[in-house]
N, C-alpha and C positions, 0 to 999 in steps of 0.2 A: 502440568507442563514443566520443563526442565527447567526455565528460567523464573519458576515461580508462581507463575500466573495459572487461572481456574479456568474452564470452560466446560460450557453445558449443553447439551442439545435441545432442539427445540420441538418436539414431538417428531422424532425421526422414524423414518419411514421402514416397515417392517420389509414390503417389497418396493411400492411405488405411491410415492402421496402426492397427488395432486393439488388436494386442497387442502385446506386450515392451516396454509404458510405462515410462518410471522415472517412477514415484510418490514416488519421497523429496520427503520435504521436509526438510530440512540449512539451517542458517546455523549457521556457525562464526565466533564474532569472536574476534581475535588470538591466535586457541589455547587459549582461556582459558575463554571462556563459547561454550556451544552451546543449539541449541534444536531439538528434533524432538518429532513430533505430527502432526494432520492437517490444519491450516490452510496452504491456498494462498495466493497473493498476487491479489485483486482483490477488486472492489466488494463483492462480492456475499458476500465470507467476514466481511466489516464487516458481514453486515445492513441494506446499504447500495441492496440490490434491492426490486422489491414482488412478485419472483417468490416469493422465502421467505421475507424480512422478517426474523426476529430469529433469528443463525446460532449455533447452539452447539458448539461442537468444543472440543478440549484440545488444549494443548501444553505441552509442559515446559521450562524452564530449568534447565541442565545447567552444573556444574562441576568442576574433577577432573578424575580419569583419564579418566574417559569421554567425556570432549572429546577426546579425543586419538584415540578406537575413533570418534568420528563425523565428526573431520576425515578420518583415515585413508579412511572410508568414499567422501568426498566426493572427495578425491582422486585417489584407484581410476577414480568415473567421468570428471572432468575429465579426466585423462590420455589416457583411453579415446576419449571424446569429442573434443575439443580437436588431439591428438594430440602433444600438449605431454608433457616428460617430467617434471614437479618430481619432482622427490626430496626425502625426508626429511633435514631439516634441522634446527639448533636456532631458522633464522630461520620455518618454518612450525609446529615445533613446540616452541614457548620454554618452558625450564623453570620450571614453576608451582610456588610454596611454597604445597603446603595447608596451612593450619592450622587448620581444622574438621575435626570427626570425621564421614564421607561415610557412604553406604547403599554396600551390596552393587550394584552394577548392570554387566548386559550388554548390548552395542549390538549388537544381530544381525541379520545381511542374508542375505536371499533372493533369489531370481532365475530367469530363465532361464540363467543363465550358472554355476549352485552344481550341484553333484552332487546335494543334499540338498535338501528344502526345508526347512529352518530354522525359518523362523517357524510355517509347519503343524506339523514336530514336537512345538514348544515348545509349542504349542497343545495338542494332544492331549497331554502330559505332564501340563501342568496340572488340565488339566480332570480325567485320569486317577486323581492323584492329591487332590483336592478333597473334602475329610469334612464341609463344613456348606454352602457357599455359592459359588455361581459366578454373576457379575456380568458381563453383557456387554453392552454401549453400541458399537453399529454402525449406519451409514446404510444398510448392506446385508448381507443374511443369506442367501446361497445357498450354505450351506458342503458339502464332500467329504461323501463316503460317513463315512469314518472320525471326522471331527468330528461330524455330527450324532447317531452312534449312541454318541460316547462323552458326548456331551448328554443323549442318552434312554436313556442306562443312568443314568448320576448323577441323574436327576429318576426316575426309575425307583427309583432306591435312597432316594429321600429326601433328596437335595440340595436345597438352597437356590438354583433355575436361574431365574434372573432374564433379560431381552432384552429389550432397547429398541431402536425404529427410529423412522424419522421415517413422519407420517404423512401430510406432505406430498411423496410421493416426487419425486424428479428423473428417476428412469429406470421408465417404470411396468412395464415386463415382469420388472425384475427386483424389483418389490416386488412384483407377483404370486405368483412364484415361492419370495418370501419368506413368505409367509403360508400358502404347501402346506408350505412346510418348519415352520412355527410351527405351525403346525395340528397335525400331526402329536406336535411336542412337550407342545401343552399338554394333549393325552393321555395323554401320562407324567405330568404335574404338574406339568411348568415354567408361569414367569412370564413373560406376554409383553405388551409395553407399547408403544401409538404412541405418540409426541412432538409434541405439539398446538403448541408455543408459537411453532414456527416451523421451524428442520429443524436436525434432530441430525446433526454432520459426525464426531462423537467415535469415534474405533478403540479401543476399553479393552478389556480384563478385568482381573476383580480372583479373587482367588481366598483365599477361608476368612482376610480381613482380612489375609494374610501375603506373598502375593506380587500382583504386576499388572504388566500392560505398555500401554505407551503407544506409538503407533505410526501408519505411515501402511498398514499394512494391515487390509483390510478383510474382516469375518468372510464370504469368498465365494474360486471355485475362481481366479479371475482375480487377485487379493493372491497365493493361494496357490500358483499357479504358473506363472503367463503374465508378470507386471508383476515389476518391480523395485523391493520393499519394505525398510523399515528401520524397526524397532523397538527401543524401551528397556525391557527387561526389569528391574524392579527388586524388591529382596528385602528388602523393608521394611515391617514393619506400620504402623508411623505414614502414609509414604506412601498405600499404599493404601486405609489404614481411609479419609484426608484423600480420596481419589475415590470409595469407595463410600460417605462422609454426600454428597456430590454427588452420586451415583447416584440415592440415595433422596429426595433435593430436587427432579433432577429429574423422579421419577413425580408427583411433585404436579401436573405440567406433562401429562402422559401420560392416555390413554384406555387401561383394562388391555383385553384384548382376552380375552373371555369365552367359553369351550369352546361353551356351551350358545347363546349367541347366532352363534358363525362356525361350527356345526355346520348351522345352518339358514339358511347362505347359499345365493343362487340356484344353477339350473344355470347360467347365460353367466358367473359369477365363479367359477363350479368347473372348465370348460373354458379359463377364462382362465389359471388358477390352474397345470390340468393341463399345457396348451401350452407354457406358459411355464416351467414345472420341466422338462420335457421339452427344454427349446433352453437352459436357464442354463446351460449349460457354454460355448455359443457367445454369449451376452450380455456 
């Protein structure tokens, strides 16, 4: 590039790729401070379009060791991509004096390229293990077999299952398909919320104010095992209580979506609904 700087692609596409995205989003400065979340880089994640108008997503700023698990991260793909070799150094990763007392946290990556899926795991652990309340803030919800029913056993038992999506979607087949999957739970007694104020971009759960992850995967089969995701798993209750009063700030923003009113939706929004859960694994 003119001004100096490198760029590399990331398996780009001969005609048209739909899958094996890297969805990370990474910026690591001088080893020191990082930041991961779901915010892309253009206009329109400023709120800057009149497509969606006022954008809400999370990101965090990272200090510590675990600047070091998300340079590492970023690295892995440059080399890959690039095909450049850097190596661990003290000049990429300079040793940092903390002198704050840090949170517990894990930077974990998924892929098509991991034996495991990681982040689906960590998901269902959570959730698995959850005694009052599970909080999820996603722009899309067309989750696995196995996430959804360890959602409708926890709202089943009396969990605190809260979902938020936006209500202005970006991809409408798979908000369709989000709403046969919501529908379903708010049968159990989960809580499901659209996002009026403009479009929710945020990846969270928070789990019984004690743990949450922040990340650029999104609660659906495509985060979970086609795209190249990276989330920060943190073991903090100040943390998370700090996103779940944000949570609850923003239902104030939200339309709850009501058993008794989307029970007596039409048929072309029930076939819409049915088609579309039928093809979201290919969405």
């Amino acid at each position: 590039m003119k001004a100096g700087g490198f760029f590399a692609e990331f398996l780009p596409p001969h005609f048209i790729r739909i899958n094996f995205r890297n969805h990370r989003k990474i910026c690591v400065i001088d080893g020191a401070v990082g930041y991961i979340g779901g915010l892309n880089v253009g206009n329109e994640y400023l709120g800057l379009t009149k497509r969606f108008g006022y954008w809400r997503d999370a990101h965090i700023r990272l200090k510590g060791d675990a600047v070091k698990q998300l340079e590492l991260r970023f690295l892995m793909d440059w080399n890959f991509c690039s095909r450049q070799n850097i190596r661990i150094s003290d000049y990429v990763f300079p040793q940092i004096k903390n002198t704050s007392k840090g949170v517990n946290m894990q930077i974990v990556s998924s892929g098509p390229d991991t034996a495991q899926h990681n982040i689906l795991y960590a998901y269902i652990k959570m959730i698995g293990e959850a005694d009052n309340s599970i909080y999820i803030q996603s722009p899309y919800f067309v989750p696995d077999d196995s996430i959804f029913e360890a959602l409708r056993i926890a709202a089943l038992s009396g969990i605190d299952v809260r979902i938020m999506i936006p209500a202005k979607p970006d991809h409408p087949f798979v908000y369709w398909a989000g709403l046969s999957y919501l529908g379903d739970l708010l049968m159990s007694g989960a809580k499901c919320y659209e996002y009026e104020k403009g479009f929710v971009h945020s990846k969270i759960i928070m789990i019984d104010s004690l743990v949450c992850s922040v990340g650029t995967a999104n609660m659906d089969v495509r985060s979970f095992k086609l795209n190249f995701e990276c989330n920060a798993f943190i073991y903090d209750t100040r943390i998370t209580k700090m996103l779940e009063d944000q949570f609850l700030r923003d239902i104030e923003d939200c339309s709850k979506i009501e058993y008794e009113q989307y029970a007596t939706r039409g048929h072309w929004t029930r076939i819409r609904e049915s088609v579309s859960r039928l093809l979201s694994p290919l969405l």
